[in-house]
C-alpha positions in Angstrom: 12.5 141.3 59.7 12.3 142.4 55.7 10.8 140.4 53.4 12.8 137.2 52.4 13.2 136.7 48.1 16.0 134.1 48.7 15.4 132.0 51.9 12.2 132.3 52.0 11.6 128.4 51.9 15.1 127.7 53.1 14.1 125.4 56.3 11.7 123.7 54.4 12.5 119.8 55.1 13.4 118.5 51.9 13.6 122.1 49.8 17.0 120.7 48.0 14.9 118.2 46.0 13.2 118.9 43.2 9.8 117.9 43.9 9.6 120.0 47.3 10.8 122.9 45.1 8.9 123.0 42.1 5.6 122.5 44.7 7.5 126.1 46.4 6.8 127.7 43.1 10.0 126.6 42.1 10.6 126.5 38.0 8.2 129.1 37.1 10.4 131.8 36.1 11.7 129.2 33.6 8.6 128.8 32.3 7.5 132.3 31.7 10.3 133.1 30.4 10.9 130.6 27.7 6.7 130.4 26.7 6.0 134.3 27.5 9.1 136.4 27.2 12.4 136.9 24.7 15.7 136.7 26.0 16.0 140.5 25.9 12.8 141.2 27.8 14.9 138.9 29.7 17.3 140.8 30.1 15.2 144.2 30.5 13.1 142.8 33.6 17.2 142.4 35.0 17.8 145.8 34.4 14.8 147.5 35.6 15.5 146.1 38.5 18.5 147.7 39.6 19.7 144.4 41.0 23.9 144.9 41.4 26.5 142.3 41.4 26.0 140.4 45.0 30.3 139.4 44.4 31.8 142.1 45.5 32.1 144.8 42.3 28.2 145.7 42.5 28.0 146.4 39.0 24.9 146.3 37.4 23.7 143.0 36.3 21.6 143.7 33.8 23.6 146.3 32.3 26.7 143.7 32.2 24.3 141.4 30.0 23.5 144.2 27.6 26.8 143.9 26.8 27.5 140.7 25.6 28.4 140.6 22.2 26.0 138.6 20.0 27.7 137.4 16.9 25.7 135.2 14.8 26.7 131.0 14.9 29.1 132.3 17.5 28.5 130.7 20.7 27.8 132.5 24.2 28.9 131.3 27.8 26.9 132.0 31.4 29.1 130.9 33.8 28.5 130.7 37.6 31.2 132.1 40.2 30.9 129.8 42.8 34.3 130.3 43.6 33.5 131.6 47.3 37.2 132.2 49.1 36.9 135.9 50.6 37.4 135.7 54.2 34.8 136.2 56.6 31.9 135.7 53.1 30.3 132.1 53.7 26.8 133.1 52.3 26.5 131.4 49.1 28.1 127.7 49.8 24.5 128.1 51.5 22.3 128.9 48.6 24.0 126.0 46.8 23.7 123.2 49.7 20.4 124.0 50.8 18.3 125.4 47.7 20.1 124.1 45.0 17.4 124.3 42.6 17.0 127.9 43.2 20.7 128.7 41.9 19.9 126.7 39.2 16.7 127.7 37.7 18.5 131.5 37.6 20.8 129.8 35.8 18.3 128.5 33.1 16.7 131.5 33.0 19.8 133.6 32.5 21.0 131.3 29.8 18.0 131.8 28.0 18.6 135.4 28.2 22.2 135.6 27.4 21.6 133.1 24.7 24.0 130.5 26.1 23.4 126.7 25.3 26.3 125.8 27.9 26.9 126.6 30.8 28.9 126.2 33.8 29.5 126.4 37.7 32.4 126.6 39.0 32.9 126.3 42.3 35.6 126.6 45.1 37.5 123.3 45.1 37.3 122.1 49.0 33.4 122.7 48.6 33.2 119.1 47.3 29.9 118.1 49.2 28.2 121.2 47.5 29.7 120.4 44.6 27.6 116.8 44.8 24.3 118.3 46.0 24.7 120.2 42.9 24.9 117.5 40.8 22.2 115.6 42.1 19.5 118.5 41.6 21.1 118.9 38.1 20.3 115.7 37.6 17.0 116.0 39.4 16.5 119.0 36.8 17.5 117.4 33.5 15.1 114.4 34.2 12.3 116.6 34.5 12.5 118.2 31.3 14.0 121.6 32.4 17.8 120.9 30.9 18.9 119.1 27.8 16.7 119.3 24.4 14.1 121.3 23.7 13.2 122.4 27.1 9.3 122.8 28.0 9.2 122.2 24.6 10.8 125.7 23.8 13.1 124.8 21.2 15.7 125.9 23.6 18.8 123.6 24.1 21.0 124.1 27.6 23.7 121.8 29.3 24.9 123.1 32.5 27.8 121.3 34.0 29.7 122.1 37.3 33.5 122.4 37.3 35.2 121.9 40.9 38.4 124.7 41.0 41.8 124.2 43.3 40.9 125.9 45.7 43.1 129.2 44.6 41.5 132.6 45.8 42.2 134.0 42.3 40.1 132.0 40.9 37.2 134.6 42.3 38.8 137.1 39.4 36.7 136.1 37.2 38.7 136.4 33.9 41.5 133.9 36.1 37.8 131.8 36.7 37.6 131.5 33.1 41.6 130.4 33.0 41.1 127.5 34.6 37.9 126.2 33.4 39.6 126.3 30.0 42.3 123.8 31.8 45.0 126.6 32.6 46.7 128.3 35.3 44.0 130.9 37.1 46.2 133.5 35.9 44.0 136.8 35.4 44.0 138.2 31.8 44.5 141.3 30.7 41.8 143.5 29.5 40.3 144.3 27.1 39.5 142.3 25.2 36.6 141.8 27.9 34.6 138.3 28.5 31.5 139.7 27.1 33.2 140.0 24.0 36.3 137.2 24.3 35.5 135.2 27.5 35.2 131.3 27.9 37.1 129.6 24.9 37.4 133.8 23.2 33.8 133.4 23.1 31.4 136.1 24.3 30.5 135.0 28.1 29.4 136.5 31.0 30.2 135.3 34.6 28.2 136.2 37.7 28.2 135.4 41.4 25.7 132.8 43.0 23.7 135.2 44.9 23.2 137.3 42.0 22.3 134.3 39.9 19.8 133.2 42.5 18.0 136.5 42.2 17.3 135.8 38.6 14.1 133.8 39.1 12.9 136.4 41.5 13.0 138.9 39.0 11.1 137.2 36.5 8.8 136.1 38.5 7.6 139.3 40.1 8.8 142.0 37.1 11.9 144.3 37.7 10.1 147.2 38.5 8.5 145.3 41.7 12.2 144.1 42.4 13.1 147.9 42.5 10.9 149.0 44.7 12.6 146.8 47.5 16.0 148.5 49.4 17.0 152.7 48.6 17.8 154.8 45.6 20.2 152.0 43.4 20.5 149.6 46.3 17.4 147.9 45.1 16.7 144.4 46.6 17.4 142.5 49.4 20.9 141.0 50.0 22.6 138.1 52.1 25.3 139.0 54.5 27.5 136.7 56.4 27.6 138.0 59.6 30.9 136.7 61.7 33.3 137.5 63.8 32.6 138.8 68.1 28.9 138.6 67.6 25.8 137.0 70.0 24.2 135.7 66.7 26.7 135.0 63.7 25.0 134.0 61.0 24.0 134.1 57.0 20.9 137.0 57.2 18.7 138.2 54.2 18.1 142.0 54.6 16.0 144.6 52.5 19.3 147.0 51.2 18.8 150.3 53.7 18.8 148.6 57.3 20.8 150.8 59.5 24.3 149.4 60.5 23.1 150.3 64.2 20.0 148.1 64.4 21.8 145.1 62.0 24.5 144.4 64.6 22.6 145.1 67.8 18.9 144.4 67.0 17.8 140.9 68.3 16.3 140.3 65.3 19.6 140.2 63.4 23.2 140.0 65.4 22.0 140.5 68.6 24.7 143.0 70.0 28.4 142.0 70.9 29.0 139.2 72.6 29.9 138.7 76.7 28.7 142.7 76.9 31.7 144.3 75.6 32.2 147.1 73.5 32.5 147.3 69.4 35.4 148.4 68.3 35.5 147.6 64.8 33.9 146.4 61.7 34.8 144.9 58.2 32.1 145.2 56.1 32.2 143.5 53.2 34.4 140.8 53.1 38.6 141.0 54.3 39.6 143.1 50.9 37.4 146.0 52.2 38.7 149.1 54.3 38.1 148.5 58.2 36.4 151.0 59.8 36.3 152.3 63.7 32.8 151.9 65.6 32.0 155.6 65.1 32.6 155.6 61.8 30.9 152.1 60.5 27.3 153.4 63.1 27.6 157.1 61.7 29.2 158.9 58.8 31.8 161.8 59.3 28.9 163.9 58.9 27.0 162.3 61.5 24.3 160.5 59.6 23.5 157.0 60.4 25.3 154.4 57.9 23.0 152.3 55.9 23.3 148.3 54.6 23.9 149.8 51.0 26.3 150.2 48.8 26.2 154.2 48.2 26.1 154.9 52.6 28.8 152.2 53.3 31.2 154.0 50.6 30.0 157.5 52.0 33.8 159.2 52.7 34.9 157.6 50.0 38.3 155.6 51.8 39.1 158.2 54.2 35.6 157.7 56.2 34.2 155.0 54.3 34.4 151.4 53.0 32.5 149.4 50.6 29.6 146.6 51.0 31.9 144.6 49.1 30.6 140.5 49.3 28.5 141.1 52.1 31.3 139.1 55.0 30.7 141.3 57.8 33.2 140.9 60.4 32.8 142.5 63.6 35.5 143.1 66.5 35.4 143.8 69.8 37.8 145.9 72.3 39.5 142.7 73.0 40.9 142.4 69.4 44.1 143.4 68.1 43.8 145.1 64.7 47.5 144.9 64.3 47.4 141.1 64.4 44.3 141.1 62.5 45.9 142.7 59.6 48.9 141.0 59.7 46.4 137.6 59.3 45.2 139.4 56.4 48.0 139.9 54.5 49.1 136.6 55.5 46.5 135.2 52.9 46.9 137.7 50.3 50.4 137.1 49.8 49.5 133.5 50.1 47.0 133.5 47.7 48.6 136.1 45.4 49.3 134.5 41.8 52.6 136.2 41.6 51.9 137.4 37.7 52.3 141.2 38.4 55.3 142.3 40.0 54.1 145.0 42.7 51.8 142.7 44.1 53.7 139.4 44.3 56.6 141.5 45.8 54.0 144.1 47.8 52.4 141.7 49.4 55.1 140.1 50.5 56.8 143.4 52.0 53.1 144.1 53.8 53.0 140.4 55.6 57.1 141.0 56.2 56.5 144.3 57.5 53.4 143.2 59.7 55.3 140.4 61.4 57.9 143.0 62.4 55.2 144.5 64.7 53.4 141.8 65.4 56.8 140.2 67.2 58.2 143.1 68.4 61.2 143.9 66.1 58.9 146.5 64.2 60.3 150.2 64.1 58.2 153.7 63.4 59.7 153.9 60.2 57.8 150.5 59.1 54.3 152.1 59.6 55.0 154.6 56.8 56.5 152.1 55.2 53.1 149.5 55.1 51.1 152.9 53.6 54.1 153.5 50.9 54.1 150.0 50.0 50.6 149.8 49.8 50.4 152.7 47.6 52.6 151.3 45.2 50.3 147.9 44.7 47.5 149.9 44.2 45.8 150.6 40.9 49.1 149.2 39.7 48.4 145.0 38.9 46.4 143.3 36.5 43.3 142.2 38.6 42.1 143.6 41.8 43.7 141.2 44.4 46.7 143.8 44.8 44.0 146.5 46.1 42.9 143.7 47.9 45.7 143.1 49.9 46.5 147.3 50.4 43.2 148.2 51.0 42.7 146.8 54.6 46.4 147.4 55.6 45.8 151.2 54.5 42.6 151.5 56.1 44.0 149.7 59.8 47.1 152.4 59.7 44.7 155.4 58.9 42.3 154.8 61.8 44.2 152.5 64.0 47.6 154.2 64.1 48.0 154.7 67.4 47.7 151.2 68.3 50.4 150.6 65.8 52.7 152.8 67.4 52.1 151.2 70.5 53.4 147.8 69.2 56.5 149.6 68.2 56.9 151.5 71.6 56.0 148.6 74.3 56.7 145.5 72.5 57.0 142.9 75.4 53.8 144.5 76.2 52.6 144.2 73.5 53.8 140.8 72.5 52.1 139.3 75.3 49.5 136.4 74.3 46.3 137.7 75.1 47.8 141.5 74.7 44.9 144.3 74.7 45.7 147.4 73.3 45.2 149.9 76.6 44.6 153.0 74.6 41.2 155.2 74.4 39.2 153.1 72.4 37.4 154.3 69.8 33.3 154.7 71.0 30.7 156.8 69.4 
């Protein structure tokens, strides 16, 4: 296996406590930063290193940090997305219940960096247990000397505090995040103005995810340029991936960016193949708002070149062939699955979890989970299959925040490379119908 910058002392009995951490090295990027470094060699060490949003958007972290707006006896905001709800992405409830400390020295460190005196997690609102491991190490933290006053005896002031959400999935957008930590409905804003500039409270603030928070003290601690050198071209580092779905070994993996697809679901070291010997027959890469892709095409690329773990070979094709990494929940499929009832699940929670502010996708995703149960119960006609890729069309690029592409961007992707098998719940639906039913078409192999 690659090298391991996250877990690396993640089985360690007792790593969640303070004192078993800071004897793992734990704290030291807080130190060297706030006795050796300025917040904006801070922030340059973060952007030498190429590391990319681990949420979904992989946008540059550093780069978002260079742009937070600095306007003097104006406060600044670092706040945590902890906000984990994308189906088939459990990776960072982990980071949080079993190296709490590590999440929250990137936090100090980042603070110092952004210039932030508060700050805030917010997490997903059923992950109340994390919720309290997290206070107990903040606690642990704070009676050490590394929050509060005059930390390390810097000068520099931080409170971090964790805020528990409702459990809403739009909550992840992180302008809705910022919504309801204020007290409101998670209702996304519109931008601009952007939260670097008006974020928390129209103060300048920027939110990140967990896993790329947790990366933070790596950084620091071994220089960006060392950081870069790990993973291909701008994939640089390692990254977590919650690996799910019809697999021998399911699990939460750390991976240097550029592992084949190939060896990642069927080397021992990692997935371990697909489970009771049958076939793959279909993989969702990054989390359920990504494009789902056929075996052929998530092993090779349409021009036949092995797909990597990163985010420039997973989006190779662009949609027609390709996908995106995404948050890193990879779900595969086997021939046994039914991608029509698969999508129809995921449209289920999209219109669920849609906050109904923008018209095409509060009414769009509505239609696709209508639509969907047509077929899936065998009242579904060919004119409805069209009718999921108009629909989707119109939600895309088309809403305020990205939930609407979200919700289109699977159904799209199941019709373009799964068709036939939606035709086949139109034209045998007692077959069809059955519980238990397997599509008996050619299945897709490579």
């Amino acid at each position: 296996m690659g090298r391991k910058l996250l877990t690396e002392h993640i089985n360690v009995e007792g790593i969640e406590t303070f004192d078993v951490y800071r004897k793992h090295g734990g704290y030291r990027s807080v130190e060297k930063a706030l006795k050796t470094m300025t917040p904006d060699e801070v922030v340059e060490e973060v952007k030498k290193s190429g590391l990319r949003g681990r949420g979904g958007a992989g946008f540059p972290t550093g780069l978002k940090w260079s742009f937070l707006a600095k306007p003097e006896g104006v406060p600044r905001y670092l706040v945590c997305n902890a906000d984990e709800s994308e189906p088939g992405t459990f990776k960072d409830r982990q980071l949080m219940s079993k190296l709490p400390h590590l999440l929250i020295e990137g936090m100090i460190t980042g603070s110092y960096a952004l210039g932030a005196n508060t700050s805030y997690i917010y997490i997903r609102g059923e992950l109340l247990y994390v919720l309290r491991i997290l206070e107990k190490a903040i606690a642990e933290a704070y009676a050490a000397g590394f929050l509060g006053k005059n930390i390390l005896g810097s000068g520099y002031d931080l409170d971090l505090f964790v805020h528990p959400g409702g459990g809403a999935y739009i909550c992840g957008e992180e302008t809705a995040l910022l919504e309801s930590l204020e007290g409101k409905r998670g209702n996304p804003r519109n931008k601009p103005p952007f939260p670097a500039v008006q974020g928390l409270y129209a103060r300048p603030t920027v939110v990140n995810n967990v896993e790329s928070i947790a990366a933070v003290p790596v950084i620091v601690n071994e220089g960006g340029d060392e950081y870069a050198k790990i993973g291909v071209g701008k994939s640089t580092g390692t990254k977590l991936f919650s690996a799910c779905g019809h697999l021998n070994k399911p699990g939460i993996y750390e991976i240097e960016l550029g592992l084949p697809v190939e060896e990642f679901i069927y080397s021992d070291e990692y997935c371990g193949g697909i489970w009771k010997g049958r076939d793959l027959k279909a993989v969702v890469a990054g989390g359920s708002s990504v494009p789902i892709l056929p075996k052929e095409l998530i092993l090779k690329t349409a021009a036949g070149e092995d797909r990597l773990m990163t985010y420039e070979s997973l989006s190779d094709g662009g949609f027609v062939t390709g996908t995106m990494l995404g948050s890193g929940g990879f779900i595969a499929m086997d021939e046994t699955t039914s991608i029509v009832r698969n999508t129809w699940s995921f449209a289920r929670f999209y219109h669920h979890e849609s906050c109904g502010q923008c018209s095409p996708c509060r009414e769009g995703t509505g239609w696709l989970e209508k639509v969907l149960h047509r077929l899936v119960h065998g009242h579904g006609q060919m004119h409805d299959i069209d009718l999921l890729v108009s629909v989707a069309k119109q939600i895309e690029g088309n809403t305020i925040c990205p939930l609407g592409e979200a919700a289109a961007w699977p159904v799209a992707a199941a019709v373009r490379h799964f068709r036939d098998e939606f035709e086949w719940y139109v034209t045998h639906p007692q077959e069809a119908t059955k519980p238990g039913a397997v599509y008996p078409g050619k299945l897709v192999t490579a």
